[in-house]
Each structure stands twice: as structure tokens, then as C-alpha cells.
N, C-alpha and C positions, 0 to 999 in steps of 0.2 A: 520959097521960104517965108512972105509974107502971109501966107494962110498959118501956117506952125504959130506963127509972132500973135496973130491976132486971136487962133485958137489960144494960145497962152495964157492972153491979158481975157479971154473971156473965163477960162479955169481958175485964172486968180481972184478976179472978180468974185467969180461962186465960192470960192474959199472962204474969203472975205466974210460974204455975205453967211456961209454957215458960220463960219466961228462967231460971227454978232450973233445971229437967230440961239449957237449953242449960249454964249455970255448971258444971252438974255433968257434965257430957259433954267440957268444956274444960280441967275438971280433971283427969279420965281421962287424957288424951290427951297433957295436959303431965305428968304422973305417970310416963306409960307413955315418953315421952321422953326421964325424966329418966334412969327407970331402963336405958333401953338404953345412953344416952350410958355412966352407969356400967359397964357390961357393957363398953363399948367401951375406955374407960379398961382395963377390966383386963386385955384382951385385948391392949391397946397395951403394956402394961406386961407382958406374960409373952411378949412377940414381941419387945420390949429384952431381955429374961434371956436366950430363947433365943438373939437373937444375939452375945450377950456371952458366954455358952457356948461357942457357935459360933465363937467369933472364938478365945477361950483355948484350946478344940481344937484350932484350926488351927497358933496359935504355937505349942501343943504339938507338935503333927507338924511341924512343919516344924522344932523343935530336934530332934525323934528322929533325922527321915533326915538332918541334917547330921553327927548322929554316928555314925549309921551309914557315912555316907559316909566320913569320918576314919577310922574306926574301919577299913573295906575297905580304906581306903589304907597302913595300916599293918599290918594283915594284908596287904598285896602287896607289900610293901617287908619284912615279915621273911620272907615267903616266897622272896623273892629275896634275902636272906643268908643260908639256911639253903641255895640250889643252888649256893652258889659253892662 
């Protein structure tokens, strides 16, 4: 009977020892999760800057060529009082 007892305590042992080695393989992996989810936050957050960049360029162009535009049109209109 004493082989059975000792074979026991060495199978609990290894049990042991895989369910640590599994806890610490689950915490890797939620670690390694946490940190990408972060990674993606930030990724998310400088793709909002860009397009908020993006977006104030564009008002900005599109105030420039409306004054260009005015601005053509009144250079066309004193060009046509300087031919009269």
C-alpha cells in the first residue's frame, strides 16, 4: 500500500505543478490581451486626431478656394471696368 500512497502524493504533485504552469500560461495570454487591446486604444485615438486633422484641412480648403473664387470674380469684374 505504501507505493499506491507515494505514487499518489507524486501525481498530486504534478497536478499541482500543471495547474500553476496552466494559471501562469492564462495569465500570459490575458497580459498579452490586455496589452494589445491598449495598443488598439491608442491606435483608435491617433485615427480620431488624424481625422479631425483631416476634417479642419478640408474646411480649410474649401474656405481658401471659396475665396479664391470671389476673389477671380472680382478680378473679372475690375478687368471689365478697366476695358470700358
Amino acid at each position: 500500500m505504501k507505493i499506491n500512497k507515494d505514487m499518489l502524493k507524486v501525481k498530486e504533485a504534478k497536478l499541482n505543478e500543471l495547474n500553476r504552469k496552466s494559471a501562469d500560461a492564462v495569465d500570459i495570454v490575458t497580459g498579452t490581451i490586455q496589452n494589445l487591446q491598449i495598443v488598439n486604444d491608442e491606435i483608435n485615438a491617433t485615427v480620431e486626431d488624424i481625422e479631425d486633422y483631416r476634417n479642419k484641412l478640408n474646411d480649410t480648403k474649401c474656405s481658401l478656394e471659396t475665396t479664391r473664387l470671389n476673389n477671380s470674380r472680382i478680378i473679372s469684374n475690375f478687368k471689365k471696368l478697366l476695358e470700358v
